[in-house]
N, CA, C and O atoms as a GROMACS GRO file, in nm:
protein
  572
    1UNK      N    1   0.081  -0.120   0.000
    1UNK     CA    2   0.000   0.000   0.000
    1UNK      C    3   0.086   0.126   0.000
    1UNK      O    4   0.059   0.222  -0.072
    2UNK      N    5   0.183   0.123   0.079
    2UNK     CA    6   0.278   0.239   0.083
    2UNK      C    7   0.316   0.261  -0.052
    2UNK      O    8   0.238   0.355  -0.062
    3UNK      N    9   0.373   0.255  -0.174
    3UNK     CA   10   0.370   0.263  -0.290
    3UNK      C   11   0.280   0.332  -0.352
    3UNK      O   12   0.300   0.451  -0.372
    4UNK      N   13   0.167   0.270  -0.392
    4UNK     CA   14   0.052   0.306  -0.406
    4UNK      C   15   0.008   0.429  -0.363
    4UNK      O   16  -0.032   0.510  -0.447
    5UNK      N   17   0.011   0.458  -0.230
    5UNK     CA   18  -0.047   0.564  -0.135
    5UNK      C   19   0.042   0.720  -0.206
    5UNK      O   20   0.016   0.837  -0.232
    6UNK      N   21   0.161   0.622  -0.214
    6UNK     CA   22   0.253   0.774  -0.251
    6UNK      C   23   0.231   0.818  -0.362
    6UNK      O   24   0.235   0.940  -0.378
    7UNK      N   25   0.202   0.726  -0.474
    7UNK     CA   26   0.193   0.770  -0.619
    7UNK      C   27   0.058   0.853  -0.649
    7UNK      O   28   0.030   0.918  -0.750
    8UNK      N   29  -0.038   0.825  -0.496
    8UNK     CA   30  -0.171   0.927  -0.522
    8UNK      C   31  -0.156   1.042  -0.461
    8UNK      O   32  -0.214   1.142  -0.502
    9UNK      N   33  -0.052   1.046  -0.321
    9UNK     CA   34  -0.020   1.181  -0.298
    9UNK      C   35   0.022   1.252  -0.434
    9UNK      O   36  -0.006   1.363  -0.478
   10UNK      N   37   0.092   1.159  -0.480
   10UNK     CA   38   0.199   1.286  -0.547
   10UNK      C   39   0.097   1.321  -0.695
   10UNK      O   40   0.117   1.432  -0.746
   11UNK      N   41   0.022   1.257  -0.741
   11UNK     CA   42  -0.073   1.260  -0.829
   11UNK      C   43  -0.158   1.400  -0.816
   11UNK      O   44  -0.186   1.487  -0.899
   12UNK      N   45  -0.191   1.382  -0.653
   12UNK     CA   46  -0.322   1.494  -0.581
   12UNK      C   47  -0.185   1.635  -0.559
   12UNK      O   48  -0.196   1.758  -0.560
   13UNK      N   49  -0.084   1.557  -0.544
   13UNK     CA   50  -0.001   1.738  -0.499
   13UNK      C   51  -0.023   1.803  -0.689
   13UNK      O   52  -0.087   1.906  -0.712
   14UNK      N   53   0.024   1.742  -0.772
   14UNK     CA   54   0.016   1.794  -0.904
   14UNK      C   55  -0.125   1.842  -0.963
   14UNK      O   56  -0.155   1.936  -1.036
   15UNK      N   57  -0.205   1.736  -0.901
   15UNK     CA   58  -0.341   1.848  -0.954
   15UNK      C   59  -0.387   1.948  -0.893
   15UNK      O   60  -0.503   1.985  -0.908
   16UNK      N   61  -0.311   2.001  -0.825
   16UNK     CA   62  -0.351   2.131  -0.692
   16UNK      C   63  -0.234   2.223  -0.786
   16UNK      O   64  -0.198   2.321  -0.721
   17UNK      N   65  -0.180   2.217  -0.894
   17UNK     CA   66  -0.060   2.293  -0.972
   17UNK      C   67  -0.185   2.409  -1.037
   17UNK      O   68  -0.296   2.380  -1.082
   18UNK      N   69  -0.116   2.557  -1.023
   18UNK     CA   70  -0.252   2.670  -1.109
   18UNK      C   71  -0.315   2.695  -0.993
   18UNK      O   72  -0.328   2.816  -0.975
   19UNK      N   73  -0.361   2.628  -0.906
   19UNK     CA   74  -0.462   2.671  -0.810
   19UNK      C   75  -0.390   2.833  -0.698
   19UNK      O   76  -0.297   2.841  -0.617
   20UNK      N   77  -0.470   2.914  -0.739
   20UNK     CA   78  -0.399   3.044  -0.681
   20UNK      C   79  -0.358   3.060  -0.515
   20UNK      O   80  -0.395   2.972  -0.438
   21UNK      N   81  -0.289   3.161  -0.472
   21UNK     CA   82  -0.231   3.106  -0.354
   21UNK      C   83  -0.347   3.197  -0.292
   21UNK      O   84  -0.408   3.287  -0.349
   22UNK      N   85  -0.361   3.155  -0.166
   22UNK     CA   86  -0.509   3.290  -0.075
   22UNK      C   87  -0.450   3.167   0.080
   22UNK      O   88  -0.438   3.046   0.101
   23UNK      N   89  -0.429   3.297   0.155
   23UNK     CA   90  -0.387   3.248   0.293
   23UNK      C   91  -0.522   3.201   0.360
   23UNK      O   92  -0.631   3.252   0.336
   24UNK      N   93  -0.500   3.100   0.442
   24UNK     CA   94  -0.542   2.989   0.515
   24UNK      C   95  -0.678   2.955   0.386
   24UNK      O   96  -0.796   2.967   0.420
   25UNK      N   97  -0.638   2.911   0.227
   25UNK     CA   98  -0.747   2.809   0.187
   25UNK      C   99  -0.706   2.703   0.217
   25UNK      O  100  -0.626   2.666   0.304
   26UNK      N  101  -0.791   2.629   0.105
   26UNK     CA  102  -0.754   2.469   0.089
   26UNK      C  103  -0.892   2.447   0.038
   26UNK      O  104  -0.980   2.393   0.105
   27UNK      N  105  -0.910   2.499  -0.106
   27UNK     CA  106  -0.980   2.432  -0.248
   27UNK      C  107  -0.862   2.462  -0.353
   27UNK      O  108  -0.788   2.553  -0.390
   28UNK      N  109  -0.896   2.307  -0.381
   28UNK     CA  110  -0.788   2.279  -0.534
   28UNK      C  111  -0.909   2.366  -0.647
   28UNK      O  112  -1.031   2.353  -0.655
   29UNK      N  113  -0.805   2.464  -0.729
   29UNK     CA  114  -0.851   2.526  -0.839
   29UNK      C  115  -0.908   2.677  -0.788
   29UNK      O  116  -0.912   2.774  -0.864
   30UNK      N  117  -0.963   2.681  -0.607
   30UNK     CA  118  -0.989   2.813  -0.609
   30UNK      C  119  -0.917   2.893  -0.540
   30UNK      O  120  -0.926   3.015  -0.557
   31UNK      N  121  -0.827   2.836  -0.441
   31UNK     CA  122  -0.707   2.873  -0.349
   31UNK      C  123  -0.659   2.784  -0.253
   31UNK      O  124  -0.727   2.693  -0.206
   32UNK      N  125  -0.505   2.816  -0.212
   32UNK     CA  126  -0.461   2.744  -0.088
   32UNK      C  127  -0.369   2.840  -0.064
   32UNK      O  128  -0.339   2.940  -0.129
   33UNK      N  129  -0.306   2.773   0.093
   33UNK     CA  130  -0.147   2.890   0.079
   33UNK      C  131  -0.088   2.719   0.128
   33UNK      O  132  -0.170   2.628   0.125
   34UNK      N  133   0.048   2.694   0.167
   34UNK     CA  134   0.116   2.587   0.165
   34UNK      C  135   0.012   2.479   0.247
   34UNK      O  136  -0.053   2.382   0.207
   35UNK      N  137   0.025   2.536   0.371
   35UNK     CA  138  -0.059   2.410   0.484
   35UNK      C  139  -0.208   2.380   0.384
   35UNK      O  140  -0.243   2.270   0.343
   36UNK      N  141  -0.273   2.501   0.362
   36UNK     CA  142  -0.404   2.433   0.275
   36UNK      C  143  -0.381   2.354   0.155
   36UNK      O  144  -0.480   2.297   0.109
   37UNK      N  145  -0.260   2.337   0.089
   37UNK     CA  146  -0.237   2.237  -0.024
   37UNK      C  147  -0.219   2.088   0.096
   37UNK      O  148  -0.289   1.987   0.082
   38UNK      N  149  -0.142   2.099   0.179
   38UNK     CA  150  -0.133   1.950   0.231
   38UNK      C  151  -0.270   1.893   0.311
   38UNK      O  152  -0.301   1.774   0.326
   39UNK      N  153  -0.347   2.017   0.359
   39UNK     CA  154  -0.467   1.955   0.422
   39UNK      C  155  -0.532   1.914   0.290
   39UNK      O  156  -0.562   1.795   0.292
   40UNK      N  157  -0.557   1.964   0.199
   40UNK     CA  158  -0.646   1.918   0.065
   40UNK      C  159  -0.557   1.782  -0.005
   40UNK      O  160  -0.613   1.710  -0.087
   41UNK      N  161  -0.483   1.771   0.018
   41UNK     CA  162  -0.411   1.659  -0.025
   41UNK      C  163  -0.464   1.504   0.082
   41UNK      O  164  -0.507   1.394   0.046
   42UNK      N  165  -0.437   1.560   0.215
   42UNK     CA  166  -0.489   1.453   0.306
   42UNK      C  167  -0.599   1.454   0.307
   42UNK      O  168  -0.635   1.341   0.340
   43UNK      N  169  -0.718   1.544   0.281
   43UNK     CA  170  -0.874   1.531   0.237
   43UNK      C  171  -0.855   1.437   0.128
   43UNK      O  172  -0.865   1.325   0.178
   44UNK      N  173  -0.831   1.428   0.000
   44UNK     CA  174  -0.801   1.397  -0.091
   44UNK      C  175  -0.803   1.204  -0.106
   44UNK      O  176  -0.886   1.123  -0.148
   45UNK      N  177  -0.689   1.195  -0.057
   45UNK     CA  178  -0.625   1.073  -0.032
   45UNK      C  179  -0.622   1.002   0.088
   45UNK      O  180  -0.580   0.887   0.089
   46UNK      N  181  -0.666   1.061   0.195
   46UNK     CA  182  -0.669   1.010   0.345
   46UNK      C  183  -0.840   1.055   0.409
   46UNK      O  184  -0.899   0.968   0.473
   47UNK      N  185  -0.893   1.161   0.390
   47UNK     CA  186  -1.040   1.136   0.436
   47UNK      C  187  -1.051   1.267   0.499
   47UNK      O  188  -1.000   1.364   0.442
   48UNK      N  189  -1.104   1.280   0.595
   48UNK     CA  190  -1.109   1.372   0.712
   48UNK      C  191  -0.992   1.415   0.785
   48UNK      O  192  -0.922   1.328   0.837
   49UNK      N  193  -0.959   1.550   0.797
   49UNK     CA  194  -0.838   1.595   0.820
   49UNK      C  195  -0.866   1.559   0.976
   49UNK      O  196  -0.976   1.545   1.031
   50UNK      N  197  -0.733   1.546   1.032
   50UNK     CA  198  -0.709   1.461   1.194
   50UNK      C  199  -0.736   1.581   1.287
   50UNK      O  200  -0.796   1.563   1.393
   51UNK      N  201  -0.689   1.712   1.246
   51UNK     CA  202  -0.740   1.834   1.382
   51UNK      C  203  -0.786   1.917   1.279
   51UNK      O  204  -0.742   1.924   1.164
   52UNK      N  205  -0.887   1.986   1.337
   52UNK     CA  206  -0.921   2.145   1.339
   52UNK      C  207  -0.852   2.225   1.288
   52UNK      O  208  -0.764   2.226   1.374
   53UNK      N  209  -0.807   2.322   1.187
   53UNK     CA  210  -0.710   2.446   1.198
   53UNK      C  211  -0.753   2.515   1.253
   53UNK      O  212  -0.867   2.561   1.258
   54UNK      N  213  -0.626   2.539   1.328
   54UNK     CA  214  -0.646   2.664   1.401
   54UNK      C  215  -0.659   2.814   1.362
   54UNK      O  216  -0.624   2.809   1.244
   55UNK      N  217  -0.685   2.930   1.385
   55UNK     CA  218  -0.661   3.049   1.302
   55UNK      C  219  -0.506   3.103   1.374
   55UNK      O  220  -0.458   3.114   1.487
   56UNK      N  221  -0.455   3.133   1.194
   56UNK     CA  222  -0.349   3.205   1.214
   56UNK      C  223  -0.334   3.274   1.091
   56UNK      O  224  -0.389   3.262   0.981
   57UNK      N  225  -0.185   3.405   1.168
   57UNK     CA  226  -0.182   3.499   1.072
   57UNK      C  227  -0.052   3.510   0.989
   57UNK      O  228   0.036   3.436   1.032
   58UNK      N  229  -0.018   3.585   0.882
   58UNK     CA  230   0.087   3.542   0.814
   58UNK      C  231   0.225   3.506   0.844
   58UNK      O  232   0.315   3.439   0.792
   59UNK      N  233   0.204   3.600   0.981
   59UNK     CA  234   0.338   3.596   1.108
   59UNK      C  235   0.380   3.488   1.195
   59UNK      O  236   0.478   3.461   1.266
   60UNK      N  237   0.247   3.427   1.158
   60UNK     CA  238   0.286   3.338   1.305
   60UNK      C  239   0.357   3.250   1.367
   60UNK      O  240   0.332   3.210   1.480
   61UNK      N  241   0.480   3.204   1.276
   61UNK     CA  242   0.570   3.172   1.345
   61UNK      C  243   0.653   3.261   1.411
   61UNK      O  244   0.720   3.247   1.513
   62UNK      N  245   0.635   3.381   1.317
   62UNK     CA  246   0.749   3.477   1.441
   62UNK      C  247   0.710   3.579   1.523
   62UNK      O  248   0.781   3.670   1.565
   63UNK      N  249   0.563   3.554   1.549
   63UNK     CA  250   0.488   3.567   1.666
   63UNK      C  251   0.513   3.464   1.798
   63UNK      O  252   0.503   3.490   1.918
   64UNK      N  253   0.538   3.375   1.751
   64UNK     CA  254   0.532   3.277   1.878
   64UNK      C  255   0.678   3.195   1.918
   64UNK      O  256   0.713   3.167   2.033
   65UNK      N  257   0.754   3.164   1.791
   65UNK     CA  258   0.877   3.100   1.792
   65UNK      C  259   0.824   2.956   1.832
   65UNK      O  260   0.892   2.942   1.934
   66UNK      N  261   0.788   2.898   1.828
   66UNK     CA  262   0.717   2.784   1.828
   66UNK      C  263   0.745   2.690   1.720
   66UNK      O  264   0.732   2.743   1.609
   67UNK      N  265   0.786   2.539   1.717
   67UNK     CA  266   0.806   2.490   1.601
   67UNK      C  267   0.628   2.416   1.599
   67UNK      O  268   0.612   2.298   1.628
   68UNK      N  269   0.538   2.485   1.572
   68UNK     CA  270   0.354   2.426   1.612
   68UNK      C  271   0.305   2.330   1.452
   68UNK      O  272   0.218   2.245   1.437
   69UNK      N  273   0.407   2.392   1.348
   69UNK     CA  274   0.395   2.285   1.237
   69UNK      C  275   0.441   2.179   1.264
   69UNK      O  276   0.360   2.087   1.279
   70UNK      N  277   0.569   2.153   1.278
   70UNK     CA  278   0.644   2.008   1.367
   70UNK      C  279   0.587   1.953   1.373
   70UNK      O  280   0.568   1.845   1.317
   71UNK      N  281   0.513   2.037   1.482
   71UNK     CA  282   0.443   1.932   1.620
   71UNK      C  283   0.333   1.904   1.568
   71UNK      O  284   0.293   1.797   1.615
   72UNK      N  285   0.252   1.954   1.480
   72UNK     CA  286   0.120   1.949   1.433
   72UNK      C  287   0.169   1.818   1.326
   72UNK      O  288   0.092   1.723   1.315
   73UNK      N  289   0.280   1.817   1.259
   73UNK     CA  290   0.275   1.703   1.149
   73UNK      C  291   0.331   1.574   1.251
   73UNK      O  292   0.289   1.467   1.207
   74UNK      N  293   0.422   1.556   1.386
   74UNK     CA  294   0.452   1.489   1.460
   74UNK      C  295   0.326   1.386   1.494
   74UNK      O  296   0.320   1.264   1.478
   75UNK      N  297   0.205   1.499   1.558
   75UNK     CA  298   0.084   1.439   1.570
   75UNK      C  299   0.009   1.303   1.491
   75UNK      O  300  -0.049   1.202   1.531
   76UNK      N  301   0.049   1.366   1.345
   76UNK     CA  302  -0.033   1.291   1.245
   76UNK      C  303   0.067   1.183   1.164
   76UNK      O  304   0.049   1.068   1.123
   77UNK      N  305   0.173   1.270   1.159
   77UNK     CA  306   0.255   1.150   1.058
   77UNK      C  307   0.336   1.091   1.122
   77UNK      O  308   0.316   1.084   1.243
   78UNK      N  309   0.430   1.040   1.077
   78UNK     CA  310   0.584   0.992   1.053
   78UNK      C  311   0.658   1.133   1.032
   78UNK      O  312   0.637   1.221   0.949
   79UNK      N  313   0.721   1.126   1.102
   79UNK     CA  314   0.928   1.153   1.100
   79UNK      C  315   0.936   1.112   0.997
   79UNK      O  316   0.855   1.025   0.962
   80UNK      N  317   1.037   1.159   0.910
   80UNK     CA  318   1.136   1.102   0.830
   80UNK      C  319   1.263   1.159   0.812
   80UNK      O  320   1.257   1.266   0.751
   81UNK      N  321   1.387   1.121   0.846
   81UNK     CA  322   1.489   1.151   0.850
   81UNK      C  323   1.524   1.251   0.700
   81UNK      O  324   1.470   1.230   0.592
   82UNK      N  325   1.618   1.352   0.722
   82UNK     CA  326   1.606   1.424   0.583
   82UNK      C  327   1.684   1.374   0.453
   82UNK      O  328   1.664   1.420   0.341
   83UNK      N  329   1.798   1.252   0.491
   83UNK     CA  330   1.859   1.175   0.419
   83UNK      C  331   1.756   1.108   0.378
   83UNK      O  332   1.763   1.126   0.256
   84UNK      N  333   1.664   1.042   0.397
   84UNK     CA  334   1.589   0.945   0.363
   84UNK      C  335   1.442   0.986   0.295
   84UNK      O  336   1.350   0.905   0.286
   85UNK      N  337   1.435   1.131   0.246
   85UNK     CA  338   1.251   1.206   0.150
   85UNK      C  339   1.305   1.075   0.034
   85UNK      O  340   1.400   1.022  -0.022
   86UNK      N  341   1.140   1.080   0.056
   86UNK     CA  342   1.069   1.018  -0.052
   86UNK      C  343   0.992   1.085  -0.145
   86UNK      O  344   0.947   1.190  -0.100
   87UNK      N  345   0.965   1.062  -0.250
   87UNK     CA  346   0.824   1.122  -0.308
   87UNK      C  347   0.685   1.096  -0.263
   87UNK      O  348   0.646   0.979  -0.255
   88UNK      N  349   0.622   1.177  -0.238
   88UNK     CA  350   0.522   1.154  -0.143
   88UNK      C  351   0.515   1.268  -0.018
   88UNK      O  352   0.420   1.340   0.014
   89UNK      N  353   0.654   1.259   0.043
   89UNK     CA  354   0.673   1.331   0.164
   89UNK      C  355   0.652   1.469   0.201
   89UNK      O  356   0.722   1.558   0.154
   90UNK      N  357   0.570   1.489   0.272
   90UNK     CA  358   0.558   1.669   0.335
   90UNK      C  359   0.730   1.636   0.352
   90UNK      O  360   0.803   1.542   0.384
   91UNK      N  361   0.741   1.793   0.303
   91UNK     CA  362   0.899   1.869   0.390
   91UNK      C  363   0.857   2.010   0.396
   91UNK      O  364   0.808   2.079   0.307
   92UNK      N  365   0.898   2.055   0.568
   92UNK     CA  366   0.887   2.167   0.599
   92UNK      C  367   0.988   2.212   0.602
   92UNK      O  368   1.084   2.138   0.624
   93UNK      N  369   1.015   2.383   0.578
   93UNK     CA  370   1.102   2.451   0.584
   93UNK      C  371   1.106   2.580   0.684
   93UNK      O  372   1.003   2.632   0.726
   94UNK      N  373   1.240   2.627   0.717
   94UNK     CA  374   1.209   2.726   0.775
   94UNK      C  375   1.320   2.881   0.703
   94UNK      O  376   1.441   2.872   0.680
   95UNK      N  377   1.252   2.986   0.686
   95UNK     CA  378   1.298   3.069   0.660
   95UNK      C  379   1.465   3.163   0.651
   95UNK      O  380   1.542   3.210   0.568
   96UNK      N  381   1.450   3.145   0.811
   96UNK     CA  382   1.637   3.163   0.856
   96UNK      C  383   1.670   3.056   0.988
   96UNK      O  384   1.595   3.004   1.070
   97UNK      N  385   1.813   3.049   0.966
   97UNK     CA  386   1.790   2.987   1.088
   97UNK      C  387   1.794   3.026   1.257
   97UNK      O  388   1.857   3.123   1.299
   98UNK      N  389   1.723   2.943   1.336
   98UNK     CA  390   1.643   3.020   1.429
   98UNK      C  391   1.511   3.055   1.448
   98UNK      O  392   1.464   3.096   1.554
   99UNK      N  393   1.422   3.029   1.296
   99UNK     CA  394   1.320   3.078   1.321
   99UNK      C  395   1.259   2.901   1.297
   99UNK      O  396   1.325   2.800   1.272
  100UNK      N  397   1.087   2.921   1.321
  100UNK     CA  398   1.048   2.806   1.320
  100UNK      C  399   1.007   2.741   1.180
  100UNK      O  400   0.978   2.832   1.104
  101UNK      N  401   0.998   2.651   1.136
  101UNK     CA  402   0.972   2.620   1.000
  101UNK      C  403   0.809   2.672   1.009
  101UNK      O  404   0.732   2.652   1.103
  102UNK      N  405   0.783   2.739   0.889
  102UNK     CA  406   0.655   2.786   0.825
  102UNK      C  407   0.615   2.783   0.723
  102UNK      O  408   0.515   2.848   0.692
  103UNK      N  409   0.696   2.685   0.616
  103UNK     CA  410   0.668   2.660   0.489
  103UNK      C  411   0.641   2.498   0.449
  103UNK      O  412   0.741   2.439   0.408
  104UNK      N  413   0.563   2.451   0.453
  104UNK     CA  414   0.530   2.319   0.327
  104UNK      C  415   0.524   2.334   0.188
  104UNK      O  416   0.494   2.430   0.116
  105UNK      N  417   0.576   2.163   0.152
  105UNK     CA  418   0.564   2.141   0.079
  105UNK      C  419   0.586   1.996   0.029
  105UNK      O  420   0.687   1.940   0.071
  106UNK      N  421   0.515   1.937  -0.045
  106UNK     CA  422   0.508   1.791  -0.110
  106UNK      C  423   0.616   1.765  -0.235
  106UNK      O  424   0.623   1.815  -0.347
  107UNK      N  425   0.699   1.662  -0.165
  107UNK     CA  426   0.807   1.600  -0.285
  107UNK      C  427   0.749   1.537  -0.356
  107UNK      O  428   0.666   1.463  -0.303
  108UNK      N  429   0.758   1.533  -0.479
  108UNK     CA  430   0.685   1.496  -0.608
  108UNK      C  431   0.836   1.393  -0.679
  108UNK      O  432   0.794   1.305  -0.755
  109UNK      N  433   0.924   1.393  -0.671
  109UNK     CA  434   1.022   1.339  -0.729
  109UNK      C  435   1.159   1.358  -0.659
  109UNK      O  436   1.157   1.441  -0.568
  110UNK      N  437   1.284   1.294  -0.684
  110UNK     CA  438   1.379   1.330  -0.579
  110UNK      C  439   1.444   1.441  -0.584
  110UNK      O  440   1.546   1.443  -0.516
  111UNK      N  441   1.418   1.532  -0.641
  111UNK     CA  442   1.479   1.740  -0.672
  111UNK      C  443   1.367   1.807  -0.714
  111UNK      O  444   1.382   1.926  -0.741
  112UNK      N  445   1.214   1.741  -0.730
  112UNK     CA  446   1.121   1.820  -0.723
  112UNK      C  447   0.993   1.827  -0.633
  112UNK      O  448   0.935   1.731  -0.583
  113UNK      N  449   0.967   1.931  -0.624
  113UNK     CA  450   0.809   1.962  -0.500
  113UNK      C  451   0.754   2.034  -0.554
  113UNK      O  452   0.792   2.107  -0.646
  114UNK      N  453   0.605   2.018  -0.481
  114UNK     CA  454   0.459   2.108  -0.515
  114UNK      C  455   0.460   2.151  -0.403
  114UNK      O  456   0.442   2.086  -0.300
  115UNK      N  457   0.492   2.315  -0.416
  115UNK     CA  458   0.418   2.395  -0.297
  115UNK      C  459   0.327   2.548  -0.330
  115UNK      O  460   0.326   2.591  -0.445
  116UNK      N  461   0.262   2.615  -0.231
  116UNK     CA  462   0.181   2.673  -0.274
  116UNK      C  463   0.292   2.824  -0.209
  116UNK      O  464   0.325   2.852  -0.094
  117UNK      N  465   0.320   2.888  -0.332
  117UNK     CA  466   0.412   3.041  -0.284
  117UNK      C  467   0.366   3.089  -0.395
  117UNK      O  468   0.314   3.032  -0.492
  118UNK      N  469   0.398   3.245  -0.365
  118UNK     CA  470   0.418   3.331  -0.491
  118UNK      C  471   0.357   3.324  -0.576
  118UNK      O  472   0.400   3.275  -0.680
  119UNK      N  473   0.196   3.384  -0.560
  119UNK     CA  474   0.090   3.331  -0.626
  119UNK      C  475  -0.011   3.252  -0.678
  119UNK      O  476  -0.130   3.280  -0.696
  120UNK      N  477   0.075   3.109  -0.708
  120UNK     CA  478  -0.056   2.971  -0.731
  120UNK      C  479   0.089   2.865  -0.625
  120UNK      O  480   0.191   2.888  -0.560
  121UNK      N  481   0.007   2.752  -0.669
  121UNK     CA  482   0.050   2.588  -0.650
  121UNK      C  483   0.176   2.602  -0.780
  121UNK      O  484   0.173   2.659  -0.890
  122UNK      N  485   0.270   2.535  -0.720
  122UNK     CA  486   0.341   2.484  -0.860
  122UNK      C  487   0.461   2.399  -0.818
  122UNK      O  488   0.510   2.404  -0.705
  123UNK      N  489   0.497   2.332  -0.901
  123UNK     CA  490   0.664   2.272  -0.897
  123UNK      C  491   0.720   2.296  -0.940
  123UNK      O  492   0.717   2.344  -1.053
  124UNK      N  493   0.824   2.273  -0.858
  124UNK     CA  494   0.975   2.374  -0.867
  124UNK      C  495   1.049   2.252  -0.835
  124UNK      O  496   1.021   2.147  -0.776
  125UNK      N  497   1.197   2.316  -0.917
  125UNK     CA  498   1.298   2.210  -0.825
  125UNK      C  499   1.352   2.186  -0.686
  125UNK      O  500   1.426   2.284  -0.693
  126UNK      N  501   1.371   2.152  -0.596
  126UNK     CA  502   1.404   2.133  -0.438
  126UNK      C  503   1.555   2.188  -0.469
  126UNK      O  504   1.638   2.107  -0.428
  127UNK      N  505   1.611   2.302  -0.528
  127UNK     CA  506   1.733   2.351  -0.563
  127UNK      C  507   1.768   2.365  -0.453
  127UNK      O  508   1.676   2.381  -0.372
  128UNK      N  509   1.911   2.367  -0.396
  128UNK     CA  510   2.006   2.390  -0.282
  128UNK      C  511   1.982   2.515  -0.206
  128UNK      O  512   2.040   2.538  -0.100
  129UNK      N  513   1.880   2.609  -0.271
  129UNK     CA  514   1.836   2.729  -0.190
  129UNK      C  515   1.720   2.678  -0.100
  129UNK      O  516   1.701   2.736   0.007
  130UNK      N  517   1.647   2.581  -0.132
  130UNK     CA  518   1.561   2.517  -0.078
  130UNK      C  519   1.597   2.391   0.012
  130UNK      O  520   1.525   2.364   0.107
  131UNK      N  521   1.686   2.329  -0.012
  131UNK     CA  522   1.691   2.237   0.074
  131UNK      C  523   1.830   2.292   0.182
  131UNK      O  524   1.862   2.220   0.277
  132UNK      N  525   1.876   2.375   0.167
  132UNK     CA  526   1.968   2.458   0.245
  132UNK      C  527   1.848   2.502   0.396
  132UNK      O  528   1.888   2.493   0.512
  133UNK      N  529   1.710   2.544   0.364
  133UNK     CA  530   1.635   2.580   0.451
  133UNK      C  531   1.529   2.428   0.537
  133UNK      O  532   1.485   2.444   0.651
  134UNK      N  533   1.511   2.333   0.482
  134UNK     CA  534   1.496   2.193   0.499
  134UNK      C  535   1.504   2.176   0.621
  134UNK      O  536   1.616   2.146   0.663
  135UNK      N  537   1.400   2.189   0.713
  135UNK     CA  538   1.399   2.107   0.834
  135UNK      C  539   1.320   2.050   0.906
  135UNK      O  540   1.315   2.066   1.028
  136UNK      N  541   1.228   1.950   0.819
  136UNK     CA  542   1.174   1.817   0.891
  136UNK      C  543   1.146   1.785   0.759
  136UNK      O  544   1.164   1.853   0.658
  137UNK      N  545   1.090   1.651   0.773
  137UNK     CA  546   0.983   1.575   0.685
  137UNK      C  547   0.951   1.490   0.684
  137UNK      O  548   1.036   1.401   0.698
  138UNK      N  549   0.801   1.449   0.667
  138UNK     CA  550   0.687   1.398   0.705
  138UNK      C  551   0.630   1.326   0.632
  138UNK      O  552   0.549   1.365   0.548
  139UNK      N  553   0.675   1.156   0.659
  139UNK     CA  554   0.543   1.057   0.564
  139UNK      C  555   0.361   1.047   0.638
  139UNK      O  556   0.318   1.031   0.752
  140UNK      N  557   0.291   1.066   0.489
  140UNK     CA  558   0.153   1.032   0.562
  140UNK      C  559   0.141   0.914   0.626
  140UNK      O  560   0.227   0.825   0.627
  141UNK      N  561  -0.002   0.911   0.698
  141UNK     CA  562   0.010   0.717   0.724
  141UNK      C  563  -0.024   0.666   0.642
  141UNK      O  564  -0.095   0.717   0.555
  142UNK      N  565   0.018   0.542   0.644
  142UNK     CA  566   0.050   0.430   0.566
  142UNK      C  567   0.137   0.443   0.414
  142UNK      O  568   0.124   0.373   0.314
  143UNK      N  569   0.242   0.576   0.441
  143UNK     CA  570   0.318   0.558   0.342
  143UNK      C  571   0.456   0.555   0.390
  143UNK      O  572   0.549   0.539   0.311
   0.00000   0.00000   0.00000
């Protein structure tokens, strides 16, 4: 199943590609910002999202210093060591270092991801500016 499971994440991260960026969505085709592409992904492919979102604002990691994504994907997924992304895998990032990671995004291949920045959904390559900032990542269950 793990196989399988991943090839529909990564299927559902690509059809969320075009969908414009709008902070705290999560509809494929009418908006998301990063976290609303992975909750619509686990709607998607997994069912009913596991918590509530909470409300937050564009700041809020450096409102609080809090690693609360972590811990929020700790909750639900798998760890995965950063030697070891898969396709399939949430990887969060964080901005500088010191601050808390506030960016998702879904590996689609081993140098590419779907994340939601800078207007829509899209993939990009996981270029060394990006994985220079790389710090966690997260298999769904049962992948």
């Amino acid at each position: 199943m793990g196989a399988e499971l991943r090839a529909r994440i990564v299927a559902e991260a690509r059809g969320w590609i075009g969908t414009p960026y709008l902070h705290r969505a999560s509809l494929k085709g009418e908006g998301a910002d990063c976290l609303g592409l992975v909750r619509g992904i686990w709607r998607a492919v997994l069912g009913t999202e596991p918590q509530a979102l909470p409300p937050y604002a564009p700041d809020w990691a450096e409102a609080t210093h809090e690693e609360q994504m972590a811990e929020a994907a700790r909750r639900h997924m798998r760890e995965v060591p950063l030697s070891k992304i898969e396709p399939g895998d949430v990887l969060l990032f964080r901005w500088r270092e010191g601050f808390p990671a506030k960016h998702a995004a879904v590996l689609v291949t081993r140098d590419r991801m779907v994340h939601a920045h800078d207007g829509a959904v899209a993939e990009v390559f996981l270029a060394p500016w990006w994985r220079r900032r790389l710090a966690y990542a997260f298999a769904f269950p049962g992948a």
